[in-house]
C-alpha positions, 0 to 999 in steps of 0.5 A: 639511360641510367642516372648517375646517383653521385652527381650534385650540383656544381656551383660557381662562385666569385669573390663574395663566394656567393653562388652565381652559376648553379649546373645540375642534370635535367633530372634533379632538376625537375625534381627540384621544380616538382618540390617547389611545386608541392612547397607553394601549395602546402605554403597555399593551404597553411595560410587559408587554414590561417584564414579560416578559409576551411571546413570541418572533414565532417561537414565535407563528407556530411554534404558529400552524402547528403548530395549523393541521397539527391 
């Protein structure tokens, strides 16, 4: 099945013209959801990186090679 690229969501709104109904194709959809997904995980590693929840790449590959020696 081909994809209409033309489709946006329709909205449906009431007097506050605030969005109470959003109808998109299953497709966008799911985009949509994978988007959020990846946001939540950036948003994730910004606030440990805040934290200092991290190491350096350097020290990283420096284990890696000194496990890899064992």
């Amino acid at each position: 099945m081909k994809r209409n690229k033309n489709l946006k969501p329709a909205y449906e709104t009431r007097w506050s013209a605030e969005a109470k109904l959003v109808v998109m194709d299953v497709k966008s959809f799911e985009e949509q959801e994978d988007t959020m997904a990846l946001l939540k995980l950036l948003a994730m590693g910004h606030r440990e990186i805040e934290e200092g929840k991290f190491q350096d790449a350097e020290d990283v590959f420096a284990e890696l090679d000194k496990a890899d020696r064992q």
